[in-house]
Rosetta silent file (secondary structure, phi, psi, omega in degrees, C-alpha in Angstrom):
SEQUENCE: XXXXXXXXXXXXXXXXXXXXXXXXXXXXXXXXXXXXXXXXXXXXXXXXXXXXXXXXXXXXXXXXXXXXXXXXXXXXXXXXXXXXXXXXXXXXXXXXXXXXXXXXXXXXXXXXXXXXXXXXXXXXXXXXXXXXXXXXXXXXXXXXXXXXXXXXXXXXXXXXXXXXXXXXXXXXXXXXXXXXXXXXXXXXXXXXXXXXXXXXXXXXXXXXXXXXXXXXXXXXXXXXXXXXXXXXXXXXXXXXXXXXXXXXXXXXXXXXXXXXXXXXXXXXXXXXXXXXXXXXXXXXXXXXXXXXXXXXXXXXXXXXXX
SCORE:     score description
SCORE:     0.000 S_00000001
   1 L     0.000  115.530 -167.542    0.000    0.000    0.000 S_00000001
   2 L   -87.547 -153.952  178.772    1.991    3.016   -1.049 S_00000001
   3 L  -124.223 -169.349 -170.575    2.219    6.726    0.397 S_00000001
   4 E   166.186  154.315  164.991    1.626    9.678   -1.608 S_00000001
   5 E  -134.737  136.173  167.676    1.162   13.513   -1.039 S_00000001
   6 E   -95.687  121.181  170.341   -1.739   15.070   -2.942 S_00000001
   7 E  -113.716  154.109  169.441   -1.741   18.387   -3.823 S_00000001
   8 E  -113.390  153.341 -155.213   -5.303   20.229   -4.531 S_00000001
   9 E   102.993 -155.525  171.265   -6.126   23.314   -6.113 S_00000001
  10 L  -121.580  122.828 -178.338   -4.978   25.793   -8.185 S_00000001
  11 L  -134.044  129.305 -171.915   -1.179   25.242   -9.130 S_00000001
  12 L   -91.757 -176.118 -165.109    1.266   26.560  -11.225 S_00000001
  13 L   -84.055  -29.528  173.845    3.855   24.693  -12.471 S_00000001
  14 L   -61.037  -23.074  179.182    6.924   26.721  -10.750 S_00000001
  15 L   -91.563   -4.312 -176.899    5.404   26.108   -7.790 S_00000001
  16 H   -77.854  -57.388 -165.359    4.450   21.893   -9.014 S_00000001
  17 H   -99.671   32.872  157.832    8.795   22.303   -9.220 S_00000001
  18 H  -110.678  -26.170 -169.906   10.058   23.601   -5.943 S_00000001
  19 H   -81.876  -26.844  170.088    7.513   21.392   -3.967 S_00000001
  20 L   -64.058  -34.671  172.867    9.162   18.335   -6.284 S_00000001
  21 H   -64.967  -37.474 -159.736   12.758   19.625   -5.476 S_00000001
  22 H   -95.368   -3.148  172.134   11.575   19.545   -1.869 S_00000001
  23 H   -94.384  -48.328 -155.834   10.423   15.698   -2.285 S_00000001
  24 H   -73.370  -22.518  169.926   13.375   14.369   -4.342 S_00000001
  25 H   -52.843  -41.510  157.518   15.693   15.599   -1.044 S_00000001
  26 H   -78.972    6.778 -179.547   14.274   12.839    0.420 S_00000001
  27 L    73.398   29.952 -169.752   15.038   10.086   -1.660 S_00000001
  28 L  -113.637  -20.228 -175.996   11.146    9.069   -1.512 S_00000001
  29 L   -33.426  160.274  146.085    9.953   10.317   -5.300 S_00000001
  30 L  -119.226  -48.190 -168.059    8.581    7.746   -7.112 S_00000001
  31 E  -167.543  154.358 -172.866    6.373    8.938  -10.209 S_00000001
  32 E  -132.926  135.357 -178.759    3.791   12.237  -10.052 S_00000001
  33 E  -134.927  127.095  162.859    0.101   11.765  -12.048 S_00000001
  34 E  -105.365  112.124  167.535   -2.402   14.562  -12.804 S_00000001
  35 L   -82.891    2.588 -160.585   -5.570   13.536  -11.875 S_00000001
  36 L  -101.460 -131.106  178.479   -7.636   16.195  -13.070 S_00000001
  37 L  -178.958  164.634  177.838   -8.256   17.210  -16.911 S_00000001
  38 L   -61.468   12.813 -165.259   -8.624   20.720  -19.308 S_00000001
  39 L  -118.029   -4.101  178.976  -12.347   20.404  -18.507 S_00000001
  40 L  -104.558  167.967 -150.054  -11.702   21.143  -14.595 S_00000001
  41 L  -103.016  -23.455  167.041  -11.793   24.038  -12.785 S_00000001
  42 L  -126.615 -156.159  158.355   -8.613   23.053  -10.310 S_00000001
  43 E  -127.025  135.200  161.469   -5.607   20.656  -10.520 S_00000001
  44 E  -152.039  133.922  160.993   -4.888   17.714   -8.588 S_00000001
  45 E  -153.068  157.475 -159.309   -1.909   16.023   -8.595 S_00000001
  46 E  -141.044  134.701 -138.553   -0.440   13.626   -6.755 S_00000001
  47 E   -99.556  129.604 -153.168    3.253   12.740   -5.751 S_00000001
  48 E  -111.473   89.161 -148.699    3.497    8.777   -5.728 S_00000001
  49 L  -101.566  173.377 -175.382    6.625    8.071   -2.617 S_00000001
  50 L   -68.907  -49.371 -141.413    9.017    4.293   -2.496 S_00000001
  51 L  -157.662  161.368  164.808    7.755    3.977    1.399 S_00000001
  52 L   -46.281 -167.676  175.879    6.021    6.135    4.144 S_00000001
  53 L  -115.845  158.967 -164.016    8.322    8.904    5.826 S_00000001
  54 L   -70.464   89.983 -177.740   10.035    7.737    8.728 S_00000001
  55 L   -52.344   10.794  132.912    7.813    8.135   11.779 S_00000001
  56 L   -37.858  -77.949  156.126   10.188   10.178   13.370 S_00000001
  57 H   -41.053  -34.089 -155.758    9.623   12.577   11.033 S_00000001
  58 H   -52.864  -24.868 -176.672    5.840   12.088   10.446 S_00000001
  59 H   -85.512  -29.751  176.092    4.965   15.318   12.846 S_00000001
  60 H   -73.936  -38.087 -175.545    7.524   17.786   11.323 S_00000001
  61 H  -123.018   35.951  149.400    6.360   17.195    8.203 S_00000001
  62 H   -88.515  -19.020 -179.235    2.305   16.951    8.605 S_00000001
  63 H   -57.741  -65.428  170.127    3.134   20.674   10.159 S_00000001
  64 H   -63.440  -34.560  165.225    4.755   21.695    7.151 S_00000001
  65 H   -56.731  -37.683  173.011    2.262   20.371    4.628 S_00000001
  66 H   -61.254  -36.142 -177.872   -0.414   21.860    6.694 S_00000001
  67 H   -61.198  -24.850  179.072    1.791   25.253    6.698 S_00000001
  68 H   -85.583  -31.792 -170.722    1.948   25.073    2.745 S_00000001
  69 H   -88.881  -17.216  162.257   -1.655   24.429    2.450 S_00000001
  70 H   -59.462  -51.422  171.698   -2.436   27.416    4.678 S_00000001
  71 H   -82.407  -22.804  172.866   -0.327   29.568    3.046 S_00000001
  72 H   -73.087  -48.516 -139.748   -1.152   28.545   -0.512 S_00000001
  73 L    64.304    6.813  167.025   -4.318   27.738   -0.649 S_00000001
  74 L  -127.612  152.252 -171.459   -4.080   24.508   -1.659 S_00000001
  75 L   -58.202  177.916  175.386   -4.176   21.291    0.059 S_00000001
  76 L  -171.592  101.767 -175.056   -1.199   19.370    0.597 S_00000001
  77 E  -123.906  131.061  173.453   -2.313   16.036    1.762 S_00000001
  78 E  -138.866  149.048 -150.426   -0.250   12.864    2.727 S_00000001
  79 E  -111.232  132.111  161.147   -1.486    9.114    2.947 S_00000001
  80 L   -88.524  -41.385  166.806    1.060    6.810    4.177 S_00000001
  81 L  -116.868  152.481 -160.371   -1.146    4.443    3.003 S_00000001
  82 L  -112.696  123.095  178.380   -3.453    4.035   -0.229 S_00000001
  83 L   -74.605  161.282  165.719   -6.945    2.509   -0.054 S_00000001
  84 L   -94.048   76.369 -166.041   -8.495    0.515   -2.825 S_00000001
  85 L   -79.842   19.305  172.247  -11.904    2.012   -3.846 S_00000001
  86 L   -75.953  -52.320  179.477  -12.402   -0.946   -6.031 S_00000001
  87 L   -97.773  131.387  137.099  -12.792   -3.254   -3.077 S_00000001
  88 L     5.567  117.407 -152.857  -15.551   -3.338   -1.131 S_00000001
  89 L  -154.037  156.408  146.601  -15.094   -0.430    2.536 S_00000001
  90 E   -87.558  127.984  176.340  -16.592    1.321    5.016 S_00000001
  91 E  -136.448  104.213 -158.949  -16.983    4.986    5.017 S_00000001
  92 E  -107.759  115.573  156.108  -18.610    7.006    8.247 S_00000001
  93 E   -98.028  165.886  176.430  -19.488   10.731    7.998 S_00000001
  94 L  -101.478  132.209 -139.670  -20.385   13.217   10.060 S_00000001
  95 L  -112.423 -100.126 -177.906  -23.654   15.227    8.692 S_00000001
  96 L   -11.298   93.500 -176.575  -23.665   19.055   10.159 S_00000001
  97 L    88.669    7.926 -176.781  -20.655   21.064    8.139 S_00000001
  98 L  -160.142  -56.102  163.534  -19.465   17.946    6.523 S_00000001
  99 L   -94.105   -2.989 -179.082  -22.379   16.471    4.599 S_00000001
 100 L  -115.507 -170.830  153.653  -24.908   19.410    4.695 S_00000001
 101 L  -120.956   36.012  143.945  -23.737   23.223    5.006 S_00000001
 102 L  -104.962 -157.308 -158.128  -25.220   24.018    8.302 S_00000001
 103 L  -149.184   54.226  -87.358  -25.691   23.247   12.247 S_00000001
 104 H  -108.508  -64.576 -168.879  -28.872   21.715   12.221 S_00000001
 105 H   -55.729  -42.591  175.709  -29.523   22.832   15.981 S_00000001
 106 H   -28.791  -78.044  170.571  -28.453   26.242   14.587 S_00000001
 107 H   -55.722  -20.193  162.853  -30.676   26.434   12.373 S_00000001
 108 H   -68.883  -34.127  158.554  -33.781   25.425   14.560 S_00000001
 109 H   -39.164  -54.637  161.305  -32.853   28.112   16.721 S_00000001
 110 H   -21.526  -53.365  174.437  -33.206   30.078   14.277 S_00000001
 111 H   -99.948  -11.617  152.766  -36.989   29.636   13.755 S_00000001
 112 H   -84.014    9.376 -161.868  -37.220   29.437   17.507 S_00000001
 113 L    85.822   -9.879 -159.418  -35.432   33.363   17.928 S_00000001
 114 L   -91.922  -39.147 -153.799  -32.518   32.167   19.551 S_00000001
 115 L    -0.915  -77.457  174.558  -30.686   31.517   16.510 S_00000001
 116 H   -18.193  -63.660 -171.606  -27.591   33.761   18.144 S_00000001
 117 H   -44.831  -61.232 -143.661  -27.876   32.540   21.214 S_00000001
 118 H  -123.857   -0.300  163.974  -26.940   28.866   20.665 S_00000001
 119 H   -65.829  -37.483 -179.823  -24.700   29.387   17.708 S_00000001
 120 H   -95.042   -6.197  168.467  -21.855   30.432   19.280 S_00000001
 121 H   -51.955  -82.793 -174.240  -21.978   27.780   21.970 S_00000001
 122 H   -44.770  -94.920  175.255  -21.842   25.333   18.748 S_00000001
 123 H    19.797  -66.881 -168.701  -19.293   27.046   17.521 S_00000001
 124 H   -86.983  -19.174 -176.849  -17.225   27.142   20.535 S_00000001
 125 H   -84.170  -76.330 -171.629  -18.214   23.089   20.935 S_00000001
 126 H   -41.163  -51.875 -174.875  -17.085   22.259   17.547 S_00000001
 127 L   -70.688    2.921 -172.307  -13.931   24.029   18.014 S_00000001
 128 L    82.653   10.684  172.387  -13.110   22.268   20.856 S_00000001
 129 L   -93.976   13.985  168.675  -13.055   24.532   24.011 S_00000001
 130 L  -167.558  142.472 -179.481  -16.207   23.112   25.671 S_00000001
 131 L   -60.220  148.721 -150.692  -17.593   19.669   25.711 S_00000001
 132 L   -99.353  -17.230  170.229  -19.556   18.678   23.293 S_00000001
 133 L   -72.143  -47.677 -145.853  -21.793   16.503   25.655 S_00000001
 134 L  -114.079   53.667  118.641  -22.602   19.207   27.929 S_00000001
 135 L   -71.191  -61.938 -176.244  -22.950   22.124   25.029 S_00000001
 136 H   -49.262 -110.276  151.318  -25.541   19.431   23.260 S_00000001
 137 H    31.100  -75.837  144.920  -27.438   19.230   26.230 S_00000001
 138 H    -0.741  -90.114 -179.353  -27.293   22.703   26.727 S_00000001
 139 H   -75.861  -16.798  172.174  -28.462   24.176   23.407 S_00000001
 140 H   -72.319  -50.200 -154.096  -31.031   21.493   23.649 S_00000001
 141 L   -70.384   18.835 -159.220  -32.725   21.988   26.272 S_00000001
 142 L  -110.308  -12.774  175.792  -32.730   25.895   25.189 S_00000001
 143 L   -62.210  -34.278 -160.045  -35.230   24.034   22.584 S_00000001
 144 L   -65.193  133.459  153.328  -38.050   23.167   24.757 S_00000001
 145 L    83.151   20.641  168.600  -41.198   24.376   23.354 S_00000001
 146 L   -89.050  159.255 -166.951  -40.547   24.546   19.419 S_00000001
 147 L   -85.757 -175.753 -177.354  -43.217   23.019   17.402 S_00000001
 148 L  -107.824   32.418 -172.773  -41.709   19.983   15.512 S_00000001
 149 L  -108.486    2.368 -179.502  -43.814   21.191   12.327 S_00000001
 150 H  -112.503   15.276  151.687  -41.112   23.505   11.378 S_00000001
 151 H   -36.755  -42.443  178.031  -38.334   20.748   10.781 S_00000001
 152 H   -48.465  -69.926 -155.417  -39.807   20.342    7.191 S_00000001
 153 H   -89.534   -1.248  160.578  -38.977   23.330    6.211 S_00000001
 154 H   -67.630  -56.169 -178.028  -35.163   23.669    7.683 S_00000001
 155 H   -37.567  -56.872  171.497  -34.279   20.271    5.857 S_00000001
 156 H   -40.036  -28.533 -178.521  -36.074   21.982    2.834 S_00000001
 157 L  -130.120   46.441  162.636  -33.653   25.146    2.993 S_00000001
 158 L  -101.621  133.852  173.104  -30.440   23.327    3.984 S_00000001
 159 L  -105.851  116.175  168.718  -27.576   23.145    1.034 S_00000001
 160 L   -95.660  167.880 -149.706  -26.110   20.292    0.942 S_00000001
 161 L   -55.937  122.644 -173.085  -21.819   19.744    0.367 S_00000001
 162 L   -47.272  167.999  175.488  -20.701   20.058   -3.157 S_00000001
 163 L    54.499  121.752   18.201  -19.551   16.551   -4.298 S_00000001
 164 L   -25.504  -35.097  178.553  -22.012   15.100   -2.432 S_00000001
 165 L  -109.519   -9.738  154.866  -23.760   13.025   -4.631 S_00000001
 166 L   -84.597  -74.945 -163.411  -20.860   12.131   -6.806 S_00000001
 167 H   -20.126  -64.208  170.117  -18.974   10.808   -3.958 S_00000001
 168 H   -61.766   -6.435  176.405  -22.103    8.354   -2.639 S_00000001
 169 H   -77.816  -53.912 -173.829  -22.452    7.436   -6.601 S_00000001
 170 H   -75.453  -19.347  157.761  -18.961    6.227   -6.417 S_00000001
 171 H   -38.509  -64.259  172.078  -19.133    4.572   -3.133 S_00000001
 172 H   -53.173  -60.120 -176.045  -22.392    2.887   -4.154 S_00000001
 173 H   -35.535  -46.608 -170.451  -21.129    1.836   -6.992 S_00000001
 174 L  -102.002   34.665  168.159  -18.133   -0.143   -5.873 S_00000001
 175 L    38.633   50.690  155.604  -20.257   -1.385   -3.023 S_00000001
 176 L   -60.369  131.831  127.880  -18.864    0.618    0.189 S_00000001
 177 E   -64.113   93.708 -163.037  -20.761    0.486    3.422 S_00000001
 178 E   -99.999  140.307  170.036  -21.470    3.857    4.303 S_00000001
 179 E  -156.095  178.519  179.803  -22.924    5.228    7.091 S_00000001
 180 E  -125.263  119.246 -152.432  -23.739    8.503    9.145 S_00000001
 181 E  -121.962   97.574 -161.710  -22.341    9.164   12.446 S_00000001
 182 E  -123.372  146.048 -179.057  -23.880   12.032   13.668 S_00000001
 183 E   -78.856  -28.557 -173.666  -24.088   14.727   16.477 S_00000001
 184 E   -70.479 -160.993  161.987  -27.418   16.069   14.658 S_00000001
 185 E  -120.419 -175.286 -161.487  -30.223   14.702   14.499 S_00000001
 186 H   -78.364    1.526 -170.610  -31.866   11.313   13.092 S_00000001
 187 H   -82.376  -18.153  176.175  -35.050   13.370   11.524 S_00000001
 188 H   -92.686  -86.125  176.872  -32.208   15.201    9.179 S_00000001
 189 H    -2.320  -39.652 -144.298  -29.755   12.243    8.987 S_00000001
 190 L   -95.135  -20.743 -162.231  -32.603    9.552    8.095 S_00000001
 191 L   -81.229  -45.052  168.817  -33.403   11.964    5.219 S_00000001
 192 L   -76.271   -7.170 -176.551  -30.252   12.256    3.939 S_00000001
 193 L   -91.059  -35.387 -167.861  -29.092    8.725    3.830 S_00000001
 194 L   -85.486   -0.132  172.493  -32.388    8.030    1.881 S_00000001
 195 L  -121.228    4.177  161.388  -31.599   10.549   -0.891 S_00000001
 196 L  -129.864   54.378  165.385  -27.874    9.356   -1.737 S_00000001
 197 L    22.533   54.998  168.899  -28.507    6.040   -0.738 S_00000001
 198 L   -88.655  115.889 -157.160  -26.499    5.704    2.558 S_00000001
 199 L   -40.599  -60.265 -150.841  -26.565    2.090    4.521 S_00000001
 200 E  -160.221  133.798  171.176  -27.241    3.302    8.284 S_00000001
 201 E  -128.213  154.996 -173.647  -27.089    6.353   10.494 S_00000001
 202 E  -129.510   85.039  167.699  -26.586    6.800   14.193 S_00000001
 203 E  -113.711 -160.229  171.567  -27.572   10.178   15.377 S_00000001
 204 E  -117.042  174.957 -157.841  -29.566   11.565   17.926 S_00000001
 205 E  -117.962  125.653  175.071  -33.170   11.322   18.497 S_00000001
 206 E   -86.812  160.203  177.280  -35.340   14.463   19.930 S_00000001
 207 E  -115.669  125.385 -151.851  -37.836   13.464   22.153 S_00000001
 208 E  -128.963  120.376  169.589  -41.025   15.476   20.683 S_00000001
 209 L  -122.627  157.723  177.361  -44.676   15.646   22.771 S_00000001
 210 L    61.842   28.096 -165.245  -47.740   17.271   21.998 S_00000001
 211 L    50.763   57.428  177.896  -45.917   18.468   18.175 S_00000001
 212 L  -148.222  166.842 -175.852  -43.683   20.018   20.355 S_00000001
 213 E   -84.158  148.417  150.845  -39.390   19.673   20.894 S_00000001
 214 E   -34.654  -69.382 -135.354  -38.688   18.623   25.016 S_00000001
 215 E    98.264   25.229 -179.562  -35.312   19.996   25.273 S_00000001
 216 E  -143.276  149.550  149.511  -34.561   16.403   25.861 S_00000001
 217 E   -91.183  163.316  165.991  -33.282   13.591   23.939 S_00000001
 218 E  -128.830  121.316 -169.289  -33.506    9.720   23.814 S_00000001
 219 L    92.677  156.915  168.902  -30.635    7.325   23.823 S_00000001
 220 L   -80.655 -176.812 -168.691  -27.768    8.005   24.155 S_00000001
 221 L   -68.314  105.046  147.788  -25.508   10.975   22.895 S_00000001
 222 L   -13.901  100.896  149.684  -23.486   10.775   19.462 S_00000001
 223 L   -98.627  157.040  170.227  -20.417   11.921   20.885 S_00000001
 224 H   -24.677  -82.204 -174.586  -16.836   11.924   19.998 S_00000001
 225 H   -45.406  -80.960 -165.839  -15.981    8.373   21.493 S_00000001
 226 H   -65.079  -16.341  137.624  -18.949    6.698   20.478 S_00000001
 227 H   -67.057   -9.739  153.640  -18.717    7.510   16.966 S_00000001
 228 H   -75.055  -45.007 -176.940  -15.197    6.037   17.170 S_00000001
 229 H   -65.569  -32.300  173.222  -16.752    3.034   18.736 S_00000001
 230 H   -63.571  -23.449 -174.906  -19.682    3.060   15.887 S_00000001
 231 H   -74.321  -60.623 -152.371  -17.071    2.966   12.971 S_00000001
 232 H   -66.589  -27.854  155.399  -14.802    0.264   14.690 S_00000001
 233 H   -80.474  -15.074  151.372  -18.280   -1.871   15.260 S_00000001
 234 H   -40.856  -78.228  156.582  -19.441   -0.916   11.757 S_00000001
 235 H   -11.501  -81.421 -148.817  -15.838   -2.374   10.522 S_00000001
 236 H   -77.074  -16.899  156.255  -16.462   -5.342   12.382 S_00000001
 237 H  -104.378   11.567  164.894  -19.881   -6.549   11.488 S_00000001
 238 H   -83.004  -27.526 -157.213  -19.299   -5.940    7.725 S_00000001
 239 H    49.209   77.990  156.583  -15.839   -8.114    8.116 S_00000001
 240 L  -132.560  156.785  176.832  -14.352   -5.842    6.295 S_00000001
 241 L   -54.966  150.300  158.597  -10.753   -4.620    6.451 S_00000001
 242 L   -50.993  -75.755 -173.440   -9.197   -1.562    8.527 S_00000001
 243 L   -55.542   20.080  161.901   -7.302   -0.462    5.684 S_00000001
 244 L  -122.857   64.880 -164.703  -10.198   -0.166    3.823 S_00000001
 245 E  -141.725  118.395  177.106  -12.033    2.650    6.475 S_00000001
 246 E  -121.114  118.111  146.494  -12.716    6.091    5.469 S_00000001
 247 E   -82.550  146.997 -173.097  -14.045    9.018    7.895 S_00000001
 248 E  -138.523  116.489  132.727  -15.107   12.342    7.043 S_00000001
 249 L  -171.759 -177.716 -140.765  -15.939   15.420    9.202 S_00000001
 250 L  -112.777   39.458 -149.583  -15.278   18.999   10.136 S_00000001
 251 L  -170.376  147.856  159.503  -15.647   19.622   14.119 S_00000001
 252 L   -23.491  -57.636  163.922  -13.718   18.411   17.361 S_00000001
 253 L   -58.547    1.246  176.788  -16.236   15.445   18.060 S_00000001
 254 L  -113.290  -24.563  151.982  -14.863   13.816   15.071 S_00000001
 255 H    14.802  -68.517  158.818  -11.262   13.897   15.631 S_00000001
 256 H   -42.765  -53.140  151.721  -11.475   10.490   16.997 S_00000001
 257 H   -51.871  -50.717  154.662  -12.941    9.048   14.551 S_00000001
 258 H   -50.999  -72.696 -163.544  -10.500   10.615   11.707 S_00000001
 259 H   -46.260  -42.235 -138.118   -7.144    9.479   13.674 S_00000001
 260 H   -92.368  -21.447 -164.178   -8.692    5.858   13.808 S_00000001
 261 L   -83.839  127.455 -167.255   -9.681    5.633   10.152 S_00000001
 262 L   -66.776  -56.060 -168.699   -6.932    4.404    7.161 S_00000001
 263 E   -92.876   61.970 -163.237   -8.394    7.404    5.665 S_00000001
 264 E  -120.517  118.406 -151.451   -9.491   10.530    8.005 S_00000001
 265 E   -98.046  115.640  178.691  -10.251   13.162    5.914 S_00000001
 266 E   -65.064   83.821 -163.428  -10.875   16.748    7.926 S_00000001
 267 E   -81.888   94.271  129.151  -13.601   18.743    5.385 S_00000001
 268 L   104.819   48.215  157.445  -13.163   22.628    5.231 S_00000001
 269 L   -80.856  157.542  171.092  -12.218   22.349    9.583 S_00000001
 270 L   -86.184 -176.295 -112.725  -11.586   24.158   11.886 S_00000001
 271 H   -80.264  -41.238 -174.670   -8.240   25.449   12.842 S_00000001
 272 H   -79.841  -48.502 -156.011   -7.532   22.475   15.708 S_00000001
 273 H   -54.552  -44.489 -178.118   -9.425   19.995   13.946 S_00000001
 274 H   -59.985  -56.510 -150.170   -6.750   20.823   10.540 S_00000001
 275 H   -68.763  -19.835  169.036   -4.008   20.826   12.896 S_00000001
 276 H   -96.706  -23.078 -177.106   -4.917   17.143   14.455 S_00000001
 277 L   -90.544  164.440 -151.874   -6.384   15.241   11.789 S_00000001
 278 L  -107.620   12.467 -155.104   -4.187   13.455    9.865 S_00000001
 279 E  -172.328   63.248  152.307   -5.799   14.184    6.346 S_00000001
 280 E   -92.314  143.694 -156.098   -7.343   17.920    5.941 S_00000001
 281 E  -117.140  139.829  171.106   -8.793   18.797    2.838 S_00000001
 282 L  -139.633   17.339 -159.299  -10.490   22.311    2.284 S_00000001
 283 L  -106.002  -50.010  162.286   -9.857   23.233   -1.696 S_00000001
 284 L   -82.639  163.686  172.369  -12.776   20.780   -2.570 S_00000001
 285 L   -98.242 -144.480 -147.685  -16.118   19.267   -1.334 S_00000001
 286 L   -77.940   -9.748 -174.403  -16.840   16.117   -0.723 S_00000001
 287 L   -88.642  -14.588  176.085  -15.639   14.581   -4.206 S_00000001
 288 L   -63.398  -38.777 -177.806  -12.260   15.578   -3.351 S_00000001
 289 H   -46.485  -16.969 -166.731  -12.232   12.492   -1.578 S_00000001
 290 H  -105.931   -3.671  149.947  -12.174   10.450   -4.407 S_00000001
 291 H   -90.100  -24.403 -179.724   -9.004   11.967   -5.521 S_00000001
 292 H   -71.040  -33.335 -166.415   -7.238   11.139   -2.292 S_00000001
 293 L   -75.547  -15.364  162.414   -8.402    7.333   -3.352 S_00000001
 294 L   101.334    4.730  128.911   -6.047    8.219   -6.691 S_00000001
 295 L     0.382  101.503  178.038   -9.013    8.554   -8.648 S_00000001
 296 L   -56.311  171.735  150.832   -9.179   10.472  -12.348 S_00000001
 297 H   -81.600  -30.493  159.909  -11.478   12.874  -12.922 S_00000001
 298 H   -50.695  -58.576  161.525  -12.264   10.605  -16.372 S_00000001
 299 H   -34.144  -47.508  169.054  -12.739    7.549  -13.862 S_00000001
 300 H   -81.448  -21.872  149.731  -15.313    9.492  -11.787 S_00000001
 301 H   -59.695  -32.944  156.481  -17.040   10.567  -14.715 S_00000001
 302 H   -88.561   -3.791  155.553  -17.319    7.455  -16.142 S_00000001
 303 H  -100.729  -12.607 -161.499  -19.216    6.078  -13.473 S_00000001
 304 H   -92.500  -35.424  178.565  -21.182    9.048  -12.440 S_00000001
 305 L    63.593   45.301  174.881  -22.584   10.775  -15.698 S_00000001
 306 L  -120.837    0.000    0.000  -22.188   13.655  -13.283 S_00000001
């Protein structure tokens, strides 16, 4: 399973040959392929290495690739190891910010007045300076007394992640287990797995009386940990391989869940989340992923007809 560094974005070529001068010092080059084509809108290409980098090294230089893709604007991502999207995987996202473009609780707030109110606690959750159980909790209970008839229409005015629906096309295709590991909840989640045809979701459940929200839940809480424990029991009743395990998501609570993952790809995170995960991507949406998997853009096109 080889390494690689990906870079995404838009790149010119003087700058494609000082970042190659700064690979061939190590004696790791192998071969470099452009995945993209004249019909796209970025470049991706991706640097092919003999062997992983020495884990000695491995922290010094996830710093600096993150430091190049900060200052550049373009990613600079590297897999010590290469998945197989051919064969048959598991892939667990996280749905707020990473398959939708919202905060789901945000947004009910929103239509209860609060909106403000309970944003920057999520905010401040996500970024990791206050626990994400006892934020959730929190902002729920801040909930009590919304009707549950205006749910409809938040799903209804949610945008969901570019590349979304090629990504679950290609996934589907090659018969991936997919699932949604979520902090939201399952009345968004349930919705969204059922329009790109995703296997299972785990989220949380409001507990709703009279057509009305508590401010309580049922079951327990999506949380950091327990969506690490949901991938690694996903994994294990598919029998499927580790190295074939892809995570996706943008927020503090998933962090766990990335590191544990062959693949854990950070989407458009924030600033600790980039700086911990071992695979952040921000130049693309969700389709980017399927370049990290070494993916053409002619290859994703010819299965998606998108």
């Amino acid at each position: 399973m080889s390494a690689s560094i990906t870079l995404i974005g838009s790149i010119t070529l003087p700058y494609l040959e000082g970042f190659e001068a700064w690979i061939k010092k190590g004696n790791l080059f192998v071969n470099k392929q452009t995945l993209t084509d004249d019909s796209d809108s970025y470049d991706v290409v991706r640097y092919n290495l003999t062997q992983p980098f020495p884990e000695s090294k491995l922290t010094d230089i996830q710093e600096y690739l993150l430091s190049l893709s900060d200052s550049t604007n373009i990613d600079h991502v590297y897999q010590s190891k290469s998945i197989d999207i051919t064969k048959p995987g598991v892939a667990v996202f996280d749905m707020d910010s990473t398959l939708i473009k919202a905060e789901v609780m945000d947004e009910l707030a929103v239509d209860f007045g609060i909106g403000e109110k309970i944003s920057k606690v999520t905010a401040s959750a996500m970024r990791g300076e206050i626990d994400f159980i006892e934020s959730f909790v929190q902002r729920l209970a801040l909930l009590e007394g919304l009707s549950s008839d205006v749910m409809d229409g938040v799903y209804k005015r949610i945008i969901h992640m570019d590349g979304i629906a090629v990504l679950m096309k290609v996934l589907n295709h090659f018969h991936w287990h997919t699932a949604i590991l979520s902090g939201g909840f399952t009345y968004f989640a349930d919705r969204i797995a059922k329009e790109y045809g995703i296997s299972e979701v785990h989220a949380n459940v409001l507990e709703i009386e009279n057509g009305k929200l508590t401010g309580k839940h049922l079951g327990p809480i999506v949380d950091a940990s327990r969506k690490r424990q949901l991938l690694e029991d996903i994994v294990s009743k598919n029998e499927l391989p580790w190295d074939q395990t892809i995570a996706c998501g943008d927020g503090a609570n998933d962090l766990l869940m990335l590191n544990s993952a062959t693949l854990g790809v950070a989407l458009h995170a924030k600033p600790l989340v980039r700086k911990d995960a071992p695979h952040p991507m921000s130049a693309l949406g969700l389709d980017g992923i399927l370049y990290l998997l070494g993916m053409t853009t002619s290859d994703i096109r010819a299965i998606t007809n998108l």
